[in-house]
KEFIMI-335607 format. One line per field, with one value per residue (C-alpha): chain; residue in three letters; x, y, z. Coordinates in Angstrom, 3 decimals. Layout:
# residues N
unit: A, ... .
code: ALA, ... .
X: X, ... .
Y: Y, ... .
Z: Z, ... .
# end
This chain:
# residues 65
unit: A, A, A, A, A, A, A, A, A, A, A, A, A, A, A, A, A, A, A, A, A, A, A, A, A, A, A, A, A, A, A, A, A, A, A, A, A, A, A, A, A, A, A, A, A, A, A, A, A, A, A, A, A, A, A, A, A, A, A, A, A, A, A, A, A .
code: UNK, UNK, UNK, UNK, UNK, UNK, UNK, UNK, UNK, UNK, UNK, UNK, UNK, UNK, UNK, UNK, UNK, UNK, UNK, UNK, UNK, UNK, UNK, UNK, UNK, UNK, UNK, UNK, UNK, UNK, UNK, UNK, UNK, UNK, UNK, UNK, UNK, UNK, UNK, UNK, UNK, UNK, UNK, UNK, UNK, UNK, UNK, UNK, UNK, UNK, UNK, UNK, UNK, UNK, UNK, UNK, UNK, UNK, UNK, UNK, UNK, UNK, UNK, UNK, UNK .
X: 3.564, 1.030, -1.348, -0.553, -1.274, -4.585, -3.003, -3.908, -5.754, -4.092, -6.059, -4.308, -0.852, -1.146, -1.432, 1.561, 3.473, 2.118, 1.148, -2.344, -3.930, -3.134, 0.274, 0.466, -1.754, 0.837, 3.679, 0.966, 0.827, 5.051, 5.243, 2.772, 4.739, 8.374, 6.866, 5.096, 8.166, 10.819, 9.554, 7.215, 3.472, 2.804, -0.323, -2.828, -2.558, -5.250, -4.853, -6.105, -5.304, -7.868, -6.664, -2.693, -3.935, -4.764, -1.729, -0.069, -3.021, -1.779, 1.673, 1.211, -0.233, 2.838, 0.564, 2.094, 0.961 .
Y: 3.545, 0.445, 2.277, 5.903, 3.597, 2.303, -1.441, -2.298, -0.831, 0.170, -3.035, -4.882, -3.133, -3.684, -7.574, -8.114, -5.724, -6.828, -3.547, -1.551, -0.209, 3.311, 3.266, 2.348, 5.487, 7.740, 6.425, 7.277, 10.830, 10.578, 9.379, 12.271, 14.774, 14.245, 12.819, 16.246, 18.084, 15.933, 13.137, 12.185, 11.809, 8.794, 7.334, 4.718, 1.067, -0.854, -3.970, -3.958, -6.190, -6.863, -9.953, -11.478, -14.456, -11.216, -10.961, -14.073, -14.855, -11.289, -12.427, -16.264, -14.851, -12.652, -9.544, -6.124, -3.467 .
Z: -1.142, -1.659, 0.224, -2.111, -4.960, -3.612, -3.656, -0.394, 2.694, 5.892, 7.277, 5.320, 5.358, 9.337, 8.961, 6.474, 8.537, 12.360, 13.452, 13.564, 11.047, 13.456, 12.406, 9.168, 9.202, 11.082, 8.447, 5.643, 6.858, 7.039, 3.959, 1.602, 3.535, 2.033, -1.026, -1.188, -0.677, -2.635, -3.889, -7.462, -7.470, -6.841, -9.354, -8.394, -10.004, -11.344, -9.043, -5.683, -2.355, 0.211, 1.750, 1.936, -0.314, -2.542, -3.048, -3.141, -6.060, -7.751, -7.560, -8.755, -12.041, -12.948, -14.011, -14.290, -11.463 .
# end
């Protein structure tokens, strides 16, 4: 989902998580398929997360997604 709404890359999703970018991809593709067959559309945010201190910084400053 933070990936759907353009909040981070998969680069990034792999280093919070500790796995490759490859299969953060593979639970990307997982993920649009049920969303596209049961779940809401998910819209992009306005924030955006390159780095974790990114995100620690976004989260310090108690702004809305």
């Amino acid at each position: 989902m933070l990936h759907l709404r353009k909040l981070a890359t998969m680069d990034l999703l792999g280093q919070l998580f500790g796995v490759s970018a490859v299969i953060i991809c593979r639970a990307n593709q997982e993920i649009c398929l049920l969303l596209e067959a049961h779940g809401p559309r998910v819209g992009a945010s306005t924030a955006r997360f390159r780095t974790p201190a990114d995100i620690t910084t976004f989260l310090a400053s108690d702004l809305p997604l």
